[in-house]
C-alpha positions in Angstrom: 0.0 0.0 0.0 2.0 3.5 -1.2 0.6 6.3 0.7 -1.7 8.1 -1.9 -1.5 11.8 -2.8 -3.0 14.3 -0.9 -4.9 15.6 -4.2 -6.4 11.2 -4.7 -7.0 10.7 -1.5 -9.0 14.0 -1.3 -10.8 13.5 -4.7 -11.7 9.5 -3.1 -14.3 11.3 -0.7 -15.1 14.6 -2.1 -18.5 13.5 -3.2 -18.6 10.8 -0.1 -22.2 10.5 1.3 -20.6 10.0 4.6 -19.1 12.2 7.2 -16.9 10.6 10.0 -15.3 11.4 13.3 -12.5 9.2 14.8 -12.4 9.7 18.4 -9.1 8.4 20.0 -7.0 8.5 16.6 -4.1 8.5 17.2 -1.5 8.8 14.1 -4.6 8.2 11.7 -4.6 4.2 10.9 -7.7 4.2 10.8 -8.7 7.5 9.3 -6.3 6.7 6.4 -8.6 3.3 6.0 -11.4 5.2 6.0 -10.6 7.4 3.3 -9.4 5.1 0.9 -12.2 3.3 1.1 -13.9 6.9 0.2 -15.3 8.2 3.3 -15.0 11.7 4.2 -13.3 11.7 7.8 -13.7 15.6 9.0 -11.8 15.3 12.3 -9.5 12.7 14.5 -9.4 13.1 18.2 -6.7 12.2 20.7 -5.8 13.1 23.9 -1.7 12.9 22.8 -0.2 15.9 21.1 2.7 14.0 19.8 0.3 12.5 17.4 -0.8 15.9 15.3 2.1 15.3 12.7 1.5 12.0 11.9 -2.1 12.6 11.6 -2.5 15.9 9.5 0.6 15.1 7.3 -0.7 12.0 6.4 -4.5 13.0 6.0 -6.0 15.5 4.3 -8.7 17.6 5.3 -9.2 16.1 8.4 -8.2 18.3 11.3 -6.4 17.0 14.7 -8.2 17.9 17.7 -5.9 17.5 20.6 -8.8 16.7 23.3 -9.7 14.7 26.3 -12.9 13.0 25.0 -13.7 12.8 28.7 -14.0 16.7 29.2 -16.6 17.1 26.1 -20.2 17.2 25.7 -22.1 15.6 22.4 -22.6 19.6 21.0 -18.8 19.8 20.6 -18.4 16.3 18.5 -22.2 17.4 16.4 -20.4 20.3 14.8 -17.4 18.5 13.2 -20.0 16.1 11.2 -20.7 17.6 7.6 -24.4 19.0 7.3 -26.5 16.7 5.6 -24.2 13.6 5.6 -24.3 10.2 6.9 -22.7 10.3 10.2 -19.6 7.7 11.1 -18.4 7.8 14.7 -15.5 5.8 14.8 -12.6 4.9 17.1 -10.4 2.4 19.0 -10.9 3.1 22.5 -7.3 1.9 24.5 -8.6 -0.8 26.9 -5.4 -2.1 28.0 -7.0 -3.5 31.5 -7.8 -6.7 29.3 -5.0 -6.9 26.5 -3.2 -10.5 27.5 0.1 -8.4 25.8 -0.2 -6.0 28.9 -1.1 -8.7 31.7 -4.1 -6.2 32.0 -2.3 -3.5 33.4 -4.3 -0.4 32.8 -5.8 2.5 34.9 -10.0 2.8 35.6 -9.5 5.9 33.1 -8.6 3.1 30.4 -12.4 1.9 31.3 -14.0 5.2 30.6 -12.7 5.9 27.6 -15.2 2.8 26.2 -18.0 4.7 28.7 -17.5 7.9 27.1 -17.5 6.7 23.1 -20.8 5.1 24.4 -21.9 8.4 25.6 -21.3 10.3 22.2 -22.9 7.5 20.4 -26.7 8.0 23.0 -26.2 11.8 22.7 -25.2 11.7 18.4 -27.1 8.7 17.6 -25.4 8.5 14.8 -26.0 6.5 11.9 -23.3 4.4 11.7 -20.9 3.5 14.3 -17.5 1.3 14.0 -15.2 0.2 17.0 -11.8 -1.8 16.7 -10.1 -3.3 20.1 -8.7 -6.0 21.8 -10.1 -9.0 21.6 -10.1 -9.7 24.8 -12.9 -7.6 25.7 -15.0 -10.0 23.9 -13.9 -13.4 25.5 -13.6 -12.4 28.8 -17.3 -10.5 28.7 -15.8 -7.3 30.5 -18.5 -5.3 32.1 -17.3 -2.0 30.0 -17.4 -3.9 26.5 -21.1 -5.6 27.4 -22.3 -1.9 28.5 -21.5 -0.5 25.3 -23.1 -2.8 23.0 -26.4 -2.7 25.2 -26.4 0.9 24.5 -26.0 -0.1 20.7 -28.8 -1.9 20.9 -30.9 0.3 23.6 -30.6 3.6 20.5 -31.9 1.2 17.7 -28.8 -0.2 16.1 -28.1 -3.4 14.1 -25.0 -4.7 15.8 -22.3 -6.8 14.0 -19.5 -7.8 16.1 -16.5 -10.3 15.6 -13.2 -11.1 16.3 -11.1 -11.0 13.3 -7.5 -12.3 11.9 -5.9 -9.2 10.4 -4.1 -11.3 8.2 -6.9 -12.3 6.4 -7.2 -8.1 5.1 -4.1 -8.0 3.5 -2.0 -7.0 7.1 1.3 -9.0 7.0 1.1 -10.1 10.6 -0.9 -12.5 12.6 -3.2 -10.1 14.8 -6.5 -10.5 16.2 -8.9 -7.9 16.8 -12.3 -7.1 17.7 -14.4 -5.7 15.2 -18.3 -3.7 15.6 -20.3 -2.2 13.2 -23.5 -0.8 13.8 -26.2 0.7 11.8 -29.5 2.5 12.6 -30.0 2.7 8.7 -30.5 -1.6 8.5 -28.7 -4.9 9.0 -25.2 -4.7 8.7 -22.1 -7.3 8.5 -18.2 -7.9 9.7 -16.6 -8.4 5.9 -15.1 -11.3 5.5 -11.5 -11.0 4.6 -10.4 -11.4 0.8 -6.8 -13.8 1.9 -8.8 -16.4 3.6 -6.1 -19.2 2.9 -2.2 -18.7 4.5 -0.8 -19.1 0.3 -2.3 -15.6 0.0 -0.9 -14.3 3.8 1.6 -10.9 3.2 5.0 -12.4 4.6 7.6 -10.2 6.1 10.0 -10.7 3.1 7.4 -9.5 1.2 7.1 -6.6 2.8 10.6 -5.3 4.7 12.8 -7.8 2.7 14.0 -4.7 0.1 14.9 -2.6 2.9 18.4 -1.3 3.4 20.3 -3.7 5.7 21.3 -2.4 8.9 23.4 -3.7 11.6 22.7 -3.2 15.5 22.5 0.8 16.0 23.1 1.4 12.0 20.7 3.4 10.0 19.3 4.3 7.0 20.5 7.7 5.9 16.9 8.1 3.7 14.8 7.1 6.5 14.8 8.8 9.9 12.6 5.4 11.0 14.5 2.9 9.4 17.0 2.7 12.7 17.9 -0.7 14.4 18.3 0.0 18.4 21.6 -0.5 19.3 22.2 -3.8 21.1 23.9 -4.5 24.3 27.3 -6.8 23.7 25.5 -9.4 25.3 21.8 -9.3 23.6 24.5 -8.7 19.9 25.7 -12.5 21.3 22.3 -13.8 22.1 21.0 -12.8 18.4 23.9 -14.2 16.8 23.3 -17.6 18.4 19.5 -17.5 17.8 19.4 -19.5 14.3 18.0 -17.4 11.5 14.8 -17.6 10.3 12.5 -18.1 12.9 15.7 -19.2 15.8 14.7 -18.8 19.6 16.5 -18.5 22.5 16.2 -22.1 23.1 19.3 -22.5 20.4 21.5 -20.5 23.0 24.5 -22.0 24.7 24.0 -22.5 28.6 25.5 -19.2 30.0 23.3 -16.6 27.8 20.2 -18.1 28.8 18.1 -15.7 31.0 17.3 -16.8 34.8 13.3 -16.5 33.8 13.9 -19.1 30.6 15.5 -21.5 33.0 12.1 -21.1 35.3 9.5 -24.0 34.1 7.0 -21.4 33.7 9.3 -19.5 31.5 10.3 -22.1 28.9 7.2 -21.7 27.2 7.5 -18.5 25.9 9.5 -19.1 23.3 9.2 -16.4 21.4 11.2 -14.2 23.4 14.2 -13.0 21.9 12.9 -14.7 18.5 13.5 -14.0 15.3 10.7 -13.4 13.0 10.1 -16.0 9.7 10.7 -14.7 6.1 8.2 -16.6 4.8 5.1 -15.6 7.2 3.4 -13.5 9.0 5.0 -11.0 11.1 3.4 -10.9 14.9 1.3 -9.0 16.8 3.0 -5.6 16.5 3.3 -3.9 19.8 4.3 -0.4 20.7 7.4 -2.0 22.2 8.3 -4.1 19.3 11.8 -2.7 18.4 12.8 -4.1 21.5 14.6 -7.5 21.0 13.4 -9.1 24.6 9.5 -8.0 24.1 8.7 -10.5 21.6 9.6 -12.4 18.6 10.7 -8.8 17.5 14.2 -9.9 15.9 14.8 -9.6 12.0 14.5 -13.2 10.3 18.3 -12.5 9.3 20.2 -9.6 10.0 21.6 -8.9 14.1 18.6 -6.8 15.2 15.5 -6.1 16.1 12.9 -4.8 13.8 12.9 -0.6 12.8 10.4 1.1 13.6 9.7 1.6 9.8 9.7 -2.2 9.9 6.5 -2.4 12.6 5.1 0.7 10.2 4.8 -1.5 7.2 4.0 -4.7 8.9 1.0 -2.8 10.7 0.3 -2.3 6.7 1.4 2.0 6.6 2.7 2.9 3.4 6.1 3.2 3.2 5.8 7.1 2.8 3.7 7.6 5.7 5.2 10.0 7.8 4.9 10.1 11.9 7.5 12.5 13.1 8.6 15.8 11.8 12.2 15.5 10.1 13.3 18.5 11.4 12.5 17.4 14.9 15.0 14.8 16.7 12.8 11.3 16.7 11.0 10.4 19.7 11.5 6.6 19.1 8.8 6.1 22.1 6.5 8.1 21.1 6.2 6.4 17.4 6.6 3.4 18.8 3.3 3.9 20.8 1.7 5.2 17.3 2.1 2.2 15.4 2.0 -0.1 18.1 -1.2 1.0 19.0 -3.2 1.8 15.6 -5.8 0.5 13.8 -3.9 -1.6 10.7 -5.2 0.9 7.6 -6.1 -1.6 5.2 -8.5 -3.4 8.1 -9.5 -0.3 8.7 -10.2 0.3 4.7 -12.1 -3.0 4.6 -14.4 -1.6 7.4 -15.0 1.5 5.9 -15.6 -0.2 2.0 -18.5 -1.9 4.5 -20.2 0.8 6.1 -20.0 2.4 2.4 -21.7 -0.5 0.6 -24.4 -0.5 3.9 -25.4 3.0 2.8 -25.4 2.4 -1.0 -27.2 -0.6 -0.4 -30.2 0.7 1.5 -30.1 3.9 -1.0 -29.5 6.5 1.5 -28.6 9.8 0.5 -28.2 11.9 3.8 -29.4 11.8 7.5 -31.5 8.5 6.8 -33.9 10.1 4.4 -34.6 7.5 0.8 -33.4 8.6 -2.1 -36.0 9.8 -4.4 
């Protein structure tokens, strides 16, 4: 996926019947979905001001409004929505109290966020709604998740919900996520994925194997984000002995094994220290994913973790996309936290090609009203 330019991605929705708001958007994943798919997105929320370049850079017409959703009333989200258009309110609330990749650490204001996106929704009602999280929210029947569908359902709305392998979209790692539509307009349906069968997976040769090789703390002159973190002399030793393509740290020789792996709870996790296959999937990208000891994070060949590029295009961002002013020395946690932590765009692009075909398909033209 090359990013698109701002003058195709602008002429995709200019005549879009719908009108969306993301709410907790982060560097614009799923905005950038959206619009390719040819909705309109007028405005992307977020409480984290580090997140306005990525976001306006990247998409057009859309403004950043660095807010706490928690501090606003239903007047102040209304007034972003074009007049006369189907309205979309969108967003990926952060529930990390019930991520397993966090051991459901998370503060009660985590919680709300879910609360207050169902607020908006009673207050807006708006036509369509669409939500992306954690599956876990799902299969552990949290309180929060359960509360927000029955207000779904209490306004009116057809409800679609599922949980969803990203790989099956065209995202070139193996991620699960919970997906929701809802629709006061009619039924409405998850789409099914077009790469159903693991021949037609995105494999990370496919899509970081043309990058510039790097070496532990080497970069790429062209690319601010394509920058290995430099490794410690002993974690440089454990990745050489971790055989390539797919190696873990089970290969090791006895004195660079860590005192956890040596624990008989800890010799499951063998993906620690891993390397990543050429020929499959990447994982679950997470916003600590250049880090060699967070996860099977290490390059299928070369001494190093993943870049932060790397995570970029394996979360499927174009290569072009931008999430950091050049000018501005890289805040490599910051971007991390960006990618880890957005909605893949060509998921997100599947969702919105849904909600589009749900409105064409019931012939709406604005605000619920039949065309004529």
């Amino acid at each position: 996926m090359q990013r698109m330019p701002r003058e195709r991605l602008l002429e995709l929705v200019e005549d879009s019947p719908i009108s969306a708001v993301d709410l907790f958007c982060g560097a614009g994943g799923l905005t950038y979905g959206l619009m390719q798919a040819g909705i309109r997105v007028e405005a992307g929320i977020d409480i984290a001001e580090q997140a306005r370049h990525a976001y306006r850079t990247n998409n057009p017409g859309a403004k950043f409004l660095c807010w706490d959703v928690a501090g606003k009333y239903c007047p102040s989200i209304s007034k972003l929505f074009r007049p006369g258009s189907i309205r979309v309110l969108a967003g990926c609330a952060p529930c990390q109290p019930f991520s397993k990749l966090t051991n459901g650490n998370g503060t009660h204001e985590d919680w709300n966020l879910l609360d207050n996106f169902g607020r908006f929704v009673r207050g807006l009602l708006p036509e369509l709604v669409t939500m992306e999280n954690v599956p876990e929210l799902e299969e552990r029947g949290s309180e929060v998740y359960l509360r927000f569908v029955g207000t779904l359902e209490e306004c009116g709305y057809s409800v679609a919900r599922k949980i969803v392998h990203c790989e099956h979209y065209g995202v070139p790692q193996s991620r699960r996520r919970l997906v929701l539509l809802a629709s006061r307009l009619g039924e409405i349906s998850i789409p099914e994925g077009r790469y159903r069968f693991p021949s037609q997976w995105k494999t990370v040769r496919q899509v970081i194997g043309a990058l510039r090789p790097l070496a532990s703390g080497e970069g790429d002159p062209d690319d601010p984000l394509h920058v290995a973190s430099l490794l410690s002399p002993t974690n440089l030793e454990r990745i050489r002995a971790t055989p390539r393509d797919g190696g873990t740290w089970k290969h090791w020789p006895e004195h660079l094994i860590l005192p956890c792996h040596r624990k008989s709870t800890g010799k499951t996790y063998s993906s620690i220290y891993g390397r990543m296959w050429w020929d499959k999937p990447g994982p679950t990208m997470t916003t600590l994913c250049t880090g060699l000891g967070n996860g099977r994070f290490g390059h299928p060949e070369q001494d190093r973790a993943i870049t932060l590029r790397e995570a970029a295009l394996m979360q499927s961002f174009p290569p072009a996309y931008e999430f950091w002013p050049r000018e501005q020395k890289l805040n490599r946690k910051a971007v991390g936290r960006m990618i880890g932590n957005a909605v893949p765009p060509k998921l997100a692009k599947a969702l919105g090609e849904a909600l589009l075909a749900s409105v064409l398909t019931v012939g709406v033209t604005h605000q619920g009203q039949e065309a004529s």
